[in-house]
CHARMM-style PDB file with segment names, atoms N, HN, CA, C and O in Angstrom:
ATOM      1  N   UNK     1      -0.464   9.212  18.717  1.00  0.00      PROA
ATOM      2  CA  UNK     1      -0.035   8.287  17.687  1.00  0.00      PROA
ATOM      3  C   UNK     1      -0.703   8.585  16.339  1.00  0.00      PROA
ATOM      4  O   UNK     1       0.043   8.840  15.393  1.00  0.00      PROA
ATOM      5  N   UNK     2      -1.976   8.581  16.159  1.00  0.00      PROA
ATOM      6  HN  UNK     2      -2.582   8.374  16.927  1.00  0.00      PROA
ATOM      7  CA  UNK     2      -3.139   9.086  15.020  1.00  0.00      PROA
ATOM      8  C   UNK     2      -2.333  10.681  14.667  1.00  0.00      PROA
ATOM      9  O   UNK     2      -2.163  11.056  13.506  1.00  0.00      PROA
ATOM     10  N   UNK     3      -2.054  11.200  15.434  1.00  0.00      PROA
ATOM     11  HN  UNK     3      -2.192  10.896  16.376  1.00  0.00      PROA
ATOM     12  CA  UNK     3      -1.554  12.451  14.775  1.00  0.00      PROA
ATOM     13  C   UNK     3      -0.276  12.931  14.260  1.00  0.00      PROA
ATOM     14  O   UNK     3       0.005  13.975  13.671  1.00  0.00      PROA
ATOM     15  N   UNK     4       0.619  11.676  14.705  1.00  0.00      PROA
ATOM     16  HN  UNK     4       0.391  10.828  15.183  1.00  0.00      PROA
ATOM     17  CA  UNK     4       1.979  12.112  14.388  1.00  0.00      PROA
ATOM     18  C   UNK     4       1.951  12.058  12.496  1.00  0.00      PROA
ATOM     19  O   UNK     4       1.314  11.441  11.643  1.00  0.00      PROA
ATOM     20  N   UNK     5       3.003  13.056  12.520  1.00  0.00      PROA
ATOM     21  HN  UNK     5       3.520  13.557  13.214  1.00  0.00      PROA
ATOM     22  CA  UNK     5       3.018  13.131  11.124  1.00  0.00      PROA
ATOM     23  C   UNK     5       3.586  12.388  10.284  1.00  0.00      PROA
ATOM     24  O   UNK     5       3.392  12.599   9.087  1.00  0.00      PROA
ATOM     25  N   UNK     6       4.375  11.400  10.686  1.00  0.00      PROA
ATOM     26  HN  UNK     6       4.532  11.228  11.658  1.00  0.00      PROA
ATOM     27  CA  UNK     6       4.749  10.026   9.909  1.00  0.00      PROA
ATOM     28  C   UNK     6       3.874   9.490   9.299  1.00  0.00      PROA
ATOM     29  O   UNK     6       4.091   8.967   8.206  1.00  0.00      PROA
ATOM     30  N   UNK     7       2.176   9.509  10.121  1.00  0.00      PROA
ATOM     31  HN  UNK     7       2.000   9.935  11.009  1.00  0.00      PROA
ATOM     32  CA  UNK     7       1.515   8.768   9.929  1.00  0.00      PROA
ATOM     33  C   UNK     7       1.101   8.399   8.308  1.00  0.00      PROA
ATOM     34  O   UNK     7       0.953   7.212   8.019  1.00  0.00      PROA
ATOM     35  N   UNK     8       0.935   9.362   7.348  1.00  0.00      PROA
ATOM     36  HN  UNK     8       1.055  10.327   7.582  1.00  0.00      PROA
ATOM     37  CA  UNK     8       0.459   8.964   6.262  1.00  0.00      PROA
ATOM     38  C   UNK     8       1.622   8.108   5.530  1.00  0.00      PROA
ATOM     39  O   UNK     8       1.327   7.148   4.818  1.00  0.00      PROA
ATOM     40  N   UNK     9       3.384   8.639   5.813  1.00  0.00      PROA
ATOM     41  HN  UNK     9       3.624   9.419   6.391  1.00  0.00      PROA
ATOM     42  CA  UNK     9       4.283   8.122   5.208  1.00  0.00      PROA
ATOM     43  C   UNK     9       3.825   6.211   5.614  1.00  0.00      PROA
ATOM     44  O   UNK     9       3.698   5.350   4.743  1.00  0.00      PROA
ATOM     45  N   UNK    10       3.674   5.996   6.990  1.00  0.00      PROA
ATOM     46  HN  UNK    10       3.778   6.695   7.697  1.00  0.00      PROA
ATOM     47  CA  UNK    10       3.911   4.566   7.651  1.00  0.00      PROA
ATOM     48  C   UNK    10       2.762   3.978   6.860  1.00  0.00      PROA
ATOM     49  O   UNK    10       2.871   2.752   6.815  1.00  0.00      PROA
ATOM     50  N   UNK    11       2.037   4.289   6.424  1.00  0.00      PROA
ATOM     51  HN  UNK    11       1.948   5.284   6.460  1.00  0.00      PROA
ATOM     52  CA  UNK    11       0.989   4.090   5.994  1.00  0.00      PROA
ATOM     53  C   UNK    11       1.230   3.295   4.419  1.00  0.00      PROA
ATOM     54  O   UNK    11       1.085   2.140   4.020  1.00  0.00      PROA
ATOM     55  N   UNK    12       1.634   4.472   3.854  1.00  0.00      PROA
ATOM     56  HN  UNK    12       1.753   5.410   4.179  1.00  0.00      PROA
ATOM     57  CA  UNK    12       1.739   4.585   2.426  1.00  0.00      PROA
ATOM     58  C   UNK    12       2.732   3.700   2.208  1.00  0.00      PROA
ATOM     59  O   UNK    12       2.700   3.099   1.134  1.00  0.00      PROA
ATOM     60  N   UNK    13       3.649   3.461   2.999  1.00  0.00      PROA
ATOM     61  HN  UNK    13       3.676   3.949   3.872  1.00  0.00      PROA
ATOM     62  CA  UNK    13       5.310   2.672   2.723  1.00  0.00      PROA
ATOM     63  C   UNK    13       4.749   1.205   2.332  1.00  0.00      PROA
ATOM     64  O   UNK    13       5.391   0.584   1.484  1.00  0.00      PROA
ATOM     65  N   UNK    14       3.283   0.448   3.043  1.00  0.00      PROA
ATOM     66  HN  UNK    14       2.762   0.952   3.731  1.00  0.00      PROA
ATOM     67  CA  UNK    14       3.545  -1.177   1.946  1.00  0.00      PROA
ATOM     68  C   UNK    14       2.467  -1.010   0.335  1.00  0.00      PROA
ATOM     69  O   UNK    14       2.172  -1.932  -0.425  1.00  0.00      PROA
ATOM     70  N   UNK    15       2.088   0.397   0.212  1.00  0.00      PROA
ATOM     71  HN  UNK    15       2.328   1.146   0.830  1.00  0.00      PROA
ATOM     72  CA  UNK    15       1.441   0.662  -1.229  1.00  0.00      PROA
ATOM     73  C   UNK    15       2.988   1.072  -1.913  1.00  0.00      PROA
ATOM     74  O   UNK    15       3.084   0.506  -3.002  1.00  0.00      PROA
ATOM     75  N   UNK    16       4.008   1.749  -1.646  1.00  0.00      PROA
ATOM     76  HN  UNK    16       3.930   2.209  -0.761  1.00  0.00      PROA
ATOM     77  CA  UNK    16       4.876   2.072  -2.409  1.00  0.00      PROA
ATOM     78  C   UNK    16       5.789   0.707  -2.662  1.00  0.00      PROA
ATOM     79  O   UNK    16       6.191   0.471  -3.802  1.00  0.00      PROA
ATOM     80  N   UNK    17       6.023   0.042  -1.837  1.00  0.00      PROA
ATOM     81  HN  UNK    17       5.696   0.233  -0.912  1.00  0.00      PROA
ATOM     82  CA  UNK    17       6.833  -1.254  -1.896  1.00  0.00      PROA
ATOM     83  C   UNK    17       5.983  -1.769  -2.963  1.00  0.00      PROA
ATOM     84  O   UNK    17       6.588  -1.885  -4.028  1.00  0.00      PROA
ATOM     85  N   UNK    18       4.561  -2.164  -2.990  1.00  0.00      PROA
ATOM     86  HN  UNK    18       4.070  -2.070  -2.124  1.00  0.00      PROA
ATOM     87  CA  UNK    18       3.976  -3.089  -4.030  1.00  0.00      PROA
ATOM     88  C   UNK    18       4.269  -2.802  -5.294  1.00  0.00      PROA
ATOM     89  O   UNK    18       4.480  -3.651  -6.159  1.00  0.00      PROA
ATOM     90  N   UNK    19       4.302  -1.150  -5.515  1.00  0.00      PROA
ATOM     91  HN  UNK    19       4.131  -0.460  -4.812  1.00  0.00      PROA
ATOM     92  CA  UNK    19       3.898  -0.321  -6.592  1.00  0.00      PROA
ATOM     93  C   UNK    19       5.567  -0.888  -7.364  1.00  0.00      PROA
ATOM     94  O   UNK    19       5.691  -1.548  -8.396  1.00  0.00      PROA
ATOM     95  N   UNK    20       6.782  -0.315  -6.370  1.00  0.00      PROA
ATOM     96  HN  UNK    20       6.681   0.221  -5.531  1.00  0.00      PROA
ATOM     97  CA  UNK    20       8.012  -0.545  -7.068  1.00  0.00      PROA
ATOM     98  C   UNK    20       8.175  -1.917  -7.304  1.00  0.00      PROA
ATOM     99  O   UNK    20       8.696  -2.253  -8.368  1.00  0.00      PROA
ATOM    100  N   UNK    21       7.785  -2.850  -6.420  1.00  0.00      PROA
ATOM    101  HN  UNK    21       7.362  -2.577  -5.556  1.00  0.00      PROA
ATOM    102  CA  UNK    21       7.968  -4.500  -7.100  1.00  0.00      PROA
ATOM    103  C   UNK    21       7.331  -5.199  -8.281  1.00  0.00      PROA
ATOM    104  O   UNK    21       7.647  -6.294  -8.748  1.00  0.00      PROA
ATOM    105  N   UNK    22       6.634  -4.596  -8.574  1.00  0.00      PROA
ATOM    106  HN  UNK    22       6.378  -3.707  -8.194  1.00  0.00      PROA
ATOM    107  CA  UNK    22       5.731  -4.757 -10.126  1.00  0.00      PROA
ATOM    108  C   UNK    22       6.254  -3.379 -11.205  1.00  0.00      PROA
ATOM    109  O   UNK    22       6.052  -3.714 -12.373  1.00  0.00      PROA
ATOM    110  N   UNK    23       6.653  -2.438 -11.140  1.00  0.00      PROA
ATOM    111  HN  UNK    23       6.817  -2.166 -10.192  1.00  0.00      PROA
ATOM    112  CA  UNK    23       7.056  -1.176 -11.428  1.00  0.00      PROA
ATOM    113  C   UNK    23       7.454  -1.984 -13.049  1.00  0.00      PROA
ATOM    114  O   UNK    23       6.673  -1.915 -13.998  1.00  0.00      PROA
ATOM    115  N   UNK    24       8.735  -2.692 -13.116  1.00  0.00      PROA
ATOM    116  HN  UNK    24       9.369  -2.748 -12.345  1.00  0.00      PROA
ATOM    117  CA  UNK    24       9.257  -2.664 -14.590  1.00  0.00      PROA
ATOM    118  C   UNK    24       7.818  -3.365 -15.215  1.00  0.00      PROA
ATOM    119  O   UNK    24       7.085  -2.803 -16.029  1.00  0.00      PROA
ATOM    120  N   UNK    25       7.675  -4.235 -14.843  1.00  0.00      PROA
ATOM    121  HN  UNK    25       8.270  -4.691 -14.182  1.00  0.00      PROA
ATOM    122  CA  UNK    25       6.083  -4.680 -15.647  1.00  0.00      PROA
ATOM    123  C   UNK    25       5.187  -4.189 -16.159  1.00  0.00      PROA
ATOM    124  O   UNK    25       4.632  -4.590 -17.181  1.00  0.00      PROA
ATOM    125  N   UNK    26       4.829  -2.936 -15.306  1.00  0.00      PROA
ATOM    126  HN  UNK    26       5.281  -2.610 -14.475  1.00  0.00      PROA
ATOM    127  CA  UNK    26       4.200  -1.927 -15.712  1.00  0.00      PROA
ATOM    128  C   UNK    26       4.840  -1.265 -16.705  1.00  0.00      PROA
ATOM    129  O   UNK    26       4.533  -1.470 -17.880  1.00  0.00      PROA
ATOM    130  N   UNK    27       5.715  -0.475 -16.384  1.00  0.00      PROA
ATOM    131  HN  UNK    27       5.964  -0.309 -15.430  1.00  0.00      PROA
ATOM    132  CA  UNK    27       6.163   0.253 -17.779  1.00  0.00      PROA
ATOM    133  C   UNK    27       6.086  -0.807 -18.786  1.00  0.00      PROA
ATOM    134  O   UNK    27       5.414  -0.560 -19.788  1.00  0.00      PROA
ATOM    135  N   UNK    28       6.902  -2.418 -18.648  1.00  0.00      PROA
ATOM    136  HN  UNK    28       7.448  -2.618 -17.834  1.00  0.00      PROA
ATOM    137  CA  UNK    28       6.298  -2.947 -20.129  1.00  0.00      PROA
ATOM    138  C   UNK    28       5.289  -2.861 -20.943  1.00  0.00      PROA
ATOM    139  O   UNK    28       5.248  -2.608 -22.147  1.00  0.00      PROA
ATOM    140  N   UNK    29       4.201  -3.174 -19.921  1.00  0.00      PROA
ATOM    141  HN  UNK    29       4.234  -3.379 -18.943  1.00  0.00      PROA
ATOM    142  CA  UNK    29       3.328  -3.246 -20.535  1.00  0.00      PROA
ATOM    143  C   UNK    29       2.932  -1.937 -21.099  1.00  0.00      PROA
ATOM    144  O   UNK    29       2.491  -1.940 -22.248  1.00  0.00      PROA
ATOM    145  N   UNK    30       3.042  -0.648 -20.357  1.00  0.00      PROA
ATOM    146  HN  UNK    30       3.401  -0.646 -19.424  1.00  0.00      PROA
ATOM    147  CA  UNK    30       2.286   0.445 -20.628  1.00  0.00      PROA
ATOM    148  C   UNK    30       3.209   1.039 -21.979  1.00  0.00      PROA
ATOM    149  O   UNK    30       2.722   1.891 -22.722  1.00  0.00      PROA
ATOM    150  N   UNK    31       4.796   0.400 -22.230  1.00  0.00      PROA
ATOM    151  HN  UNK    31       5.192  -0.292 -21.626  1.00  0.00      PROA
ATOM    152  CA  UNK    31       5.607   0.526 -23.075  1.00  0.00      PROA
ATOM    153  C   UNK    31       4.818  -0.022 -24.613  1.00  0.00      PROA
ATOM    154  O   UNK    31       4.584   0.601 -25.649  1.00  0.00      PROA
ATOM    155  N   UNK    32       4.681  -0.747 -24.414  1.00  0.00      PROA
ATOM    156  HN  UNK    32       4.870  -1.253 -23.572  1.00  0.00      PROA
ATOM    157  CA  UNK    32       4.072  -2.011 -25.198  1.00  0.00      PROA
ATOM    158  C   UNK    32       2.545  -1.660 -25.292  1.00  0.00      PROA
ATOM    159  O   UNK    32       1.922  -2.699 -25.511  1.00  0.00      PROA
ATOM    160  N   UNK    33       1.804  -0.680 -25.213  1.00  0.00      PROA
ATOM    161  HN  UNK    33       2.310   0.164 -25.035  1.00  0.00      PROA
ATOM    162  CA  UNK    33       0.343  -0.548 -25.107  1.00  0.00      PROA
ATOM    163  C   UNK    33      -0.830  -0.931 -24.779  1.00  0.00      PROA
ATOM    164  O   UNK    33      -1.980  -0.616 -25.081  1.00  0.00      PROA
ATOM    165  N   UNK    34      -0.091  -2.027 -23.779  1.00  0.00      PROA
ATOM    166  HN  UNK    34       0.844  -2.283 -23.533  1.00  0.00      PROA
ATOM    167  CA  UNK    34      -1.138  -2.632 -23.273  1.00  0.00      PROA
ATOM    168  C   UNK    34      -1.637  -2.232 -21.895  1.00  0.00      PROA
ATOM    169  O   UNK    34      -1.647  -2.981 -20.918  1.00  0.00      PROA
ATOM    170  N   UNK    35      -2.046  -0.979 -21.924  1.00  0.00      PROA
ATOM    171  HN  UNK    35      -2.038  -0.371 -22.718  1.00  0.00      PROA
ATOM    172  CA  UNK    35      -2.510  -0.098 -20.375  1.00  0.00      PROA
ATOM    173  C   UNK    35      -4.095  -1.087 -19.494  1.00  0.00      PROA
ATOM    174  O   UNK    35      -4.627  -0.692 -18.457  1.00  0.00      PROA
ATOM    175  N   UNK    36      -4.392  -1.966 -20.037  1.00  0.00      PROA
ATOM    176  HN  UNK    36      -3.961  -2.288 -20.880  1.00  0.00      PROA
ATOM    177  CA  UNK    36      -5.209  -2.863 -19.339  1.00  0.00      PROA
ATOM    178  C   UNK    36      -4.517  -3.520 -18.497  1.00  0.00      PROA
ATOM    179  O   UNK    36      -4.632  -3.413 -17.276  1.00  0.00      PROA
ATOM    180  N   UNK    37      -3.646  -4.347 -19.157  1.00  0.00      PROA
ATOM    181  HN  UNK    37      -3.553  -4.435 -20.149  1.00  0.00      PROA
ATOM    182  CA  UNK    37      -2.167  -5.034 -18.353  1.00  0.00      PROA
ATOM    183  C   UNK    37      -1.811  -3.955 -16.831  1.00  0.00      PROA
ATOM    184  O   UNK    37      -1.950  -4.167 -15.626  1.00  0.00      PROA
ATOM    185  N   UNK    38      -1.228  -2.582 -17.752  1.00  0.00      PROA
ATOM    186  HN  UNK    38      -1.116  -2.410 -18.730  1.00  0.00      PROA
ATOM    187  CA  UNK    38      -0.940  -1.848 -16.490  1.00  0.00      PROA
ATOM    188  C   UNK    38      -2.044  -1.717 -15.869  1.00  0.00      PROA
ATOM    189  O   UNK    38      -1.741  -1.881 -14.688  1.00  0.00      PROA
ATOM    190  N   UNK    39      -3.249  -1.503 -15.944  1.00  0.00      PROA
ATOM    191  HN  UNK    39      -3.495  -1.370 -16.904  1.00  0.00      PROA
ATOM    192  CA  UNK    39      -3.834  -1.157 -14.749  1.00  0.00      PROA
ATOM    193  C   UNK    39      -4.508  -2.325 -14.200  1.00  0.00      PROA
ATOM    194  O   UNK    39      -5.368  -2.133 -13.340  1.00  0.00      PROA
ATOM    195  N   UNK    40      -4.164  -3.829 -14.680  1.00  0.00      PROA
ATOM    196  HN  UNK    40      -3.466  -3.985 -15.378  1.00  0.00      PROA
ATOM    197  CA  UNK    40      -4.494  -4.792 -13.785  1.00  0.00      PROA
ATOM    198  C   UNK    40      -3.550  -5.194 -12.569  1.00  0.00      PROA
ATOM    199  O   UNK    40      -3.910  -5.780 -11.548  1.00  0.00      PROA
ATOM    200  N   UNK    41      -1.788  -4.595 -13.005  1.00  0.00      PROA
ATOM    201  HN  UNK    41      -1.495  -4.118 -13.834  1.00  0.00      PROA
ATOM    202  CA  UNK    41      -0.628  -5.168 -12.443  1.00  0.00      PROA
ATOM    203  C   UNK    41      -1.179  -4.012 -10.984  1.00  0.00      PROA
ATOM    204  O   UNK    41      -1.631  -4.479  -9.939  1.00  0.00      PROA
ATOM    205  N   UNK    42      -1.055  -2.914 -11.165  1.00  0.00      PROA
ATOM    206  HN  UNK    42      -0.688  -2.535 -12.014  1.00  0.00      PROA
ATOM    207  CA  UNK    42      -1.670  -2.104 -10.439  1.00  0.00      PROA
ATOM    208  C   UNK    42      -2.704  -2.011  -9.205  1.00  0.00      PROA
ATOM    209  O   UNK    42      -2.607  -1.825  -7.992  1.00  0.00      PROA
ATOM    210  N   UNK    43      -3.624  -2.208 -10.021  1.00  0.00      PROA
ATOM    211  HN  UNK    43      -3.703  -2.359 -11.007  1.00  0.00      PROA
ATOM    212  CA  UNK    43      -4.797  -2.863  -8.956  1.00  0.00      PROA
ATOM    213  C   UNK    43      -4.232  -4.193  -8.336  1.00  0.00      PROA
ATOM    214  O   UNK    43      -4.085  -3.935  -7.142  1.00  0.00      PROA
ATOM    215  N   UNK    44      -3.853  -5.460  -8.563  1.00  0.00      PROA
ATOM    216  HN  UNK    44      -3.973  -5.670  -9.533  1.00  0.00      PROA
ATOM    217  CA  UNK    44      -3.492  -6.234  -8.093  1.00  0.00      PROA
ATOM    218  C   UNK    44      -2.234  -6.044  -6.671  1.00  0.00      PROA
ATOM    219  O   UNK    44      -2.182  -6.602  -5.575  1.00  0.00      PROA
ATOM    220  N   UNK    45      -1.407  -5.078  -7.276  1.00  0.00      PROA
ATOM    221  HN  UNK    45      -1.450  -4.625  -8.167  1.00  0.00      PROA
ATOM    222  CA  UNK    45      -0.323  -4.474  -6.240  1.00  0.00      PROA
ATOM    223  C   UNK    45      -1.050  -4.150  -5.232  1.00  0.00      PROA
ATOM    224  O   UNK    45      -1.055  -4.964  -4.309  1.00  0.00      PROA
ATOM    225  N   UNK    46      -1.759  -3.078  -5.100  1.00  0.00      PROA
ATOM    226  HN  UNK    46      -1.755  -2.417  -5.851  1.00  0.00      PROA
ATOM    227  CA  UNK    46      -2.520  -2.203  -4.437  1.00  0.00      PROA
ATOM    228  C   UNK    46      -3.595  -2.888  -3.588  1.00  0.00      PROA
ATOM    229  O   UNK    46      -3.915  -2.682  -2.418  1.00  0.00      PROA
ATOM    230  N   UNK    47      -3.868  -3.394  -4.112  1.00  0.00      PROA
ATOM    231  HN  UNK    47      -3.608  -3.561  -5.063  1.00  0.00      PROA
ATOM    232  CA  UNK    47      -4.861  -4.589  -3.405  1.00  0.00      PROA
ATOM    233  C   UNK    47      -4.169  -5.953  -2.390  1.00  0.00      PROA
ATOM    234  O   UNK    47      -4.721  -6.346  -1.362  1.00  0.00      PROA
ATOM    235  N   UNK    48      -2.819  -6.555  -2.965  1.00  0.00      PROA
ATOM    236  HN  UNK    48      -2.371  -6.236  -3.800  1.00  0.00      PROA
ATOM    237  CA  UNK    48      -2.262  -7.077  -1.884  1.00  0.00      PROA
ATOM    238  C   UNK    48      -1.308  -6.256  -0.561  1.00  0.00      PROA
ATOM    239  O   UNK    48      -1.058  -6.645   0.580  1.00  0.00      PROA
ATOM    240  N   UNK    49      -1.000  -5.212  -1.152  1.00  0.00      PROA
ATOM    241  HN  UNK    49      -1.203  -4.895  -2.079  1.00  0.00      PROA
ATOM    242  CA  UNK    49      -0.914  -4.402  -0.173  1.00  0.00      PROA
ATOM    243  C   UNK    49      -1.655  -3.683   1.104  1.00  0.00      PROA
ATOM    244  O   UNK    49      -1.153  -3.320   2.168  1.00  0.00      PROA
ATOM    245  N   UNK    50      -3.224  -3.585   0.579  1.00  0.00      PROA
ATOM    246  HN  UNK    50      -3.632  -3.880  -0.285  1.00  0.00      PROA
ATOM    247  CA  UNK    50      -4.090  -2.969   1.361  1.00  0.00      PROA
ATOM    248  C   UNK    50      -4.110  -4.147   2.882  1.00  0.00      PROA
ATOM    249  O   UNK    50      -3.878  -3.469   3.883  1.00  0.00      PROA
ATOM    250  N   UNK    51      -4.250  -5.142   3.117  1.00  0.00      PROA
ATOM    251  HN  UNK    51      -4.439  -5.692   2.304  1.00  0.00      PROA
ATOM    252  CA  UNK    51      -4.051  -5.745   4.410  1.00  0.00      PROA
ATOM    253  C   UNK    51      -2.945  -5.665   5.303  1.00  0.00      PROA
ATOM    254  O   UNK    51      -2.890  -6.429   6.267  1.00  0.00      PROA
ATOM    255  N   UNK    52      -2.135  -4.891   5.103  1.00  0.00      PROA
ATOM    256  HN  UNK    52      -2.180  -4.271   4.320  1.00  0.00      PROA
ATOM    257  CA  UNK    52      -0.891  -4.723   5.740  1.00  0.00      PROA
ATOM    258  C   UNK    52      -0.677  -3.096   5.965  1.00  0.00      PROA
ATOM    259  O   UNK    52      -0.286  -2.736   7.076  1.00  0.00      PROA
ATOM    260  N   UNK    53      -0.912  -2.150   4.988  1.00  0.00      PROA
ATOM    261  HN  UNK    53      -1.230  -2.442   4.086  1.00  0.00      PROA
ATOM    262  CA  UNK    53      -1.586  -1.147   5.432  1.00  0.00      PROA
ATOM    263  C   UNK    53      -3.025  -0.698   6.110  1.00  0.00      PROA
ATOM    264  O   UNK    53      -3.172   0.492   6.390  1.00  0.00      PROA
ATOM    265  N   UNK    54      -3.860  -1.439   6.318  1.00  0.00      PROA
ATOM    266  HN  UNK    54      -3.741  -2.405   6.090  1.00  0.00      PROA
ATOM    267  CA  UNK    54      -5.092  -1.610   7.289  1.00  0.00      PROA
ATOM    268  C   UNK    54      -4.420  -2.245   8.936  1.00  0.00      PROA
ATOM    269  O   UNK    54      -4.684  -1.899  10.087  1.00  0.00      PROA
ATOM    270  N   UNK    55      -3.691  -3.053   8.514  1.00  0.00      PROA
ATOM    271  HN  UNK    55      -3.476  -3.334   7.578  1.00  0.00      PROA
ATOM    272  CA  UNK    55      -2.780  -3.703  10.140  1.00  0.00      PROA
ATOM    273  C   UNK    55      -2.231  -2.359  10.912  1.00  0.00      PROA
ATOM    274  O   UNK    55      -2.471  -1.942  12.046  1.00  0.00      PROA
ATOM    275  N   UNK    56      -1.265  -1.758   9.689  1.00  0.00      PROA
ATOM    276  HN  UNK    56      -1.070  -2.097   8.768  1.00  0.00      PROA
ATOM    277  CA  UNK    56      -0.694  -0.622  10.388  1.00  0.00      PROA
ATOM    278  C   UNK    56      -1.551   0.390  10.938  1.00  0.00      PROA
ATOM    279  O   UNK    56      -1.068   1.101  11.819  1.00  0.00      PROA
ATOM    280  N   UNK    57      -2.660   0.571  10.598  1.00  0.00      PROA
ATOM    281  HN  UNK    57      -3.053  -0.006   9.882  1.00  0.00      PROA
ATOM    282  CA  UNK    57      -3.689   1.513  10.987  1.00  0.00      PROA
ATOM    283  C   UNK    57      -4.377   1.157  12.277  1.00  0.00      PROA
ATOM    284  O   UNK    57      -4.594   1.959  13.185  1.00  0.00      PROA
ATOM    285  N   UNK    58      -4.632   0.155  12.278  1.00  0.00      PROA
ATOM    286  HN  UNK    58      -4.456  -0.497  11.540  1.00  0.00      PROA
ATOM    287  CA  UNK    58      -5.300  -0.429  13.193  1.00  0.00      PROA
ATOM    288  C   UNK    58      -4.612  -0.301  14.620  1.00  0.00      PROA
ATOM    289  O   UNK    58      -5.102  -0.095  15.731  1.00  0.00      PROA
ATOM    290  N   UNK    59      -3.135  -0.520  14.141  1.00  0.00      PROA
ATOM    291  HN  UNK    59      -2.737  -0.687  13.239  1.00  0.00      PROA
ATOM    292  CA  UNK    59      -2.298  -0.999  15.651  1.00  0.00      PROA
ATOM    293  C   UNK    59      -2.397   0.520  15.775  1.00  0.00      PROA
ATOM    294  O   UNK    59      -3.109   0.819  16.733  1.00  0.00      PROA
ATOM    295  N   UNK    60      -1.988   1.414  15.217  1.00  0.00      PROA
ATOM    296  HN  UNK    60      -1.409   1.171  14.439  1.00  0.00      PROA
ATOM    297  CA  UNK    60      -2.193   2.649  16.000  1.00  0.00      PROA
ATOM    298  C   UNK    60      -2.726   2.835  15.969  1.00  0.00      PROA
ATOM    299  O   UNK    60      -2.423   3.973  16.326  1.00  0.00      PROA
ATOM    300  N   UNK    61      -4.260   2.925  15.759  1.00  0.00      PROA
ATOM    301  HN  UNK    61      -4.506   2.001  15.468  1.00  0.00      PROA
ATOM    302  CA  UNK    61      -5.785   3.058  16.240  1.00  0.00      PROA
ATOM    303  C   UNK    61      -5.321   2.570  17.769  1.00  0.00      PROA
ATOM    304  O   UNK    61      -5.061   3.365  18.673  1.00  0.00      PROA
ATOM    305  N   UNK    62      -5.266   1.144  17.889  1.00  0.00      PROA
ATOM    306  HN  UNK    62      -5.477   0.498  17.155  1.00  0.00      PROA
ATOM    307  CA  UNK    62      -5.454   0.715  19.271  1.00  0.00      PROA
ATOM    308  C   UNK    62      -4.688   1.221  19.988  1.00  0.00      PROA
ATOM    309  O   UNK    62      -4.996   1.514  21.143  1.00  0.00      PROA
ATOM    310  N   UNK    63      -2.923   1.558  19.227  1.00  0.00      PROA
ATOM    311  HN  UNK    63      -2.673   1.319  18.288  1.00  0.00      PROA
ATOM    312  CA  UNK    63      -2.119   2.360  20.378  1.00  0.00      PROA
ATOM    313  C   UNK    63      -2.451   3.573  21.354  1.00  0.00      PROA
ATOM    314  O   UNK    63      -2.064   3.696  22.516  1.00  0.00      PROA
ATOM    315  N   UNK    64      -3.227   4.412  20.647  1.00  0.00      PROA
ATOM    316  HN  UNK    64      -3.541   4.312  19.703  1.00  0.00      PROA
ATOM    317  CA  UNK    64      -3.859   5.490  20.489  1.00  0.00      PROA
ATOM    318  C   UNK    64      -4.679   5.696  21.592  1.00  0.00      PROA
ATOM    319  O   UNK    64      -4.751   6.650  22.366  1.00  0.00      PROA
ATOM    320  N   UNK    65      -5.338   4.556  21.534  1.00  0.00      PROA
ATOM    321  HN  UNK    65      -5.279   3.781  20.905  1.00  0.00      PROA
ATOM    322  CA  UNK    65      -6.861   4.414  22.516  1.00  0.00      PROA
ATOM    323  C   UNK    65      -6.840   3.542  23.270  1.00  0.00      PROA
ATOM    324  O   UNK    65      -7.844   3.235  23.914  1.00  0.00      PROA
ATOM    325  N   UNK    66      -5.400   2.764  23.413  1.00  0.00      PROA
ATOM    326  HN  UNK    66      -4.585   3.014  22.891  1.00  0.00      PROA
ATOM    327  CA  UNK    66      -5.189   2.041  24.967  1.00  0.00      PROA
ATOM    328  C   UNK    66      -5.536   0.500  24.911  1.00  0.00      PROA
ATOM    329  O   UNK    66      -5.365  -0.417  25.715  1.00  0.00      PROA
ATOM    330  N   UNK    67      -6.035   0.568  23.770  1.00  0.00      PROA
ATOM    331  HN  UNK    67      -6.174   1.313  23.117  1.00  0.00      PROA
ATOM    332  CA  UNK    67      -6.552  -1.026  23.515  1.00  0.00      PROA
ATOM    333  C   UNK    67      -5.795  -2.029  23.429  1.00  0.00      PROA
ATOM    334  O   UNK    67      -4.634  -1.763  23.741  1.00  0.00      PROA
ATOM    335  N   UNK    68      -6.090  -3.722  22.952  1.00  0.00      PROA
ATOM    336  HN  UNK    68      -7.033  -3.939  22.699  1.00  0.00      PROA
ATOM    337  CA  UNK    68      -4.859  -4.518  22.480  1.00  0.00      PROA
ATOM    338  C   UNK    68      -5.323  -4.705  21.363  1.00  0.00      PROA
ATOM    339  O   UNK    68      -6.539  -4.760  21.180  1.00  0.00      PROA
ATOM    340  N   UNK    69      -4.547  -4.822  20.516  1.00  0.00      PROA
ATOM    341  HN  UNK    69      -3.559  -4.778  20.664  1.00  0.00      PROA
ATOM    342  CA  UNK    69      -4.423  -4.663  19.071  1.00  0.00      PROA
ATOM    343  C   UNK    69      -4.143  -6.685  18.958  1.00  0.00      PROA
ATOM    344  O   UNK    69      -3.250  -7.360  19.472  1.00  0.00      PROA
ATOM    345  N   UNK    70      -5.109  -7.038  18.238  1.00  0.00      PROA
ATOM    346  HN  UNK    70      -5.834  -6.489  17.821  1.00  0.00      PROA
ATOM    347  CA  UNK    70      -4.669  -8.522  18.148  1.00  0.00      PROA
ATOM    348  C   UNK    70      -4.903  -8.999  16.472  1.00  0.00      PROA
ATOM    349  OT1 UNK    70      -4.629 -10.144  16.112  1.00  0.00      PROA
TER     350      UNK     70
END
């Protein structure tokens, strides 16, 4: 499971969802010069994303190694 090569895509897929759901905002702002803006919308994305990409890791950690994943 840890080795299949999906793995980084399955991974990466709820950082790319965050990234495109804030996406026009960003360019506003970064349109508009306010690159603080962008890199708060950013970090904020990325950061509600990270618990759902840590889940996905985890369950195949445990798939992996036989465990229950709870």
């Amino acid at each position: 499971m840890l080795a299949d090569p999906a793995l980084p895509d399955v991974l990466a897929q709820p950082l790319v969802d965050a990234i495109s759901f804030v996406w026009p905002s960003i360019r506003k702002a970064q349109r508009s010069g306010d690159f603080d803006l962008a890199e708060m919308l950013i970090r904020h994305a990325l950061e509600g994303a990270m618990p759902t990409t840590i889940s996905i890791f985890e369950a195949r950690a445990a798939s992996a190694t036989g465990d229950k994943f709870q």
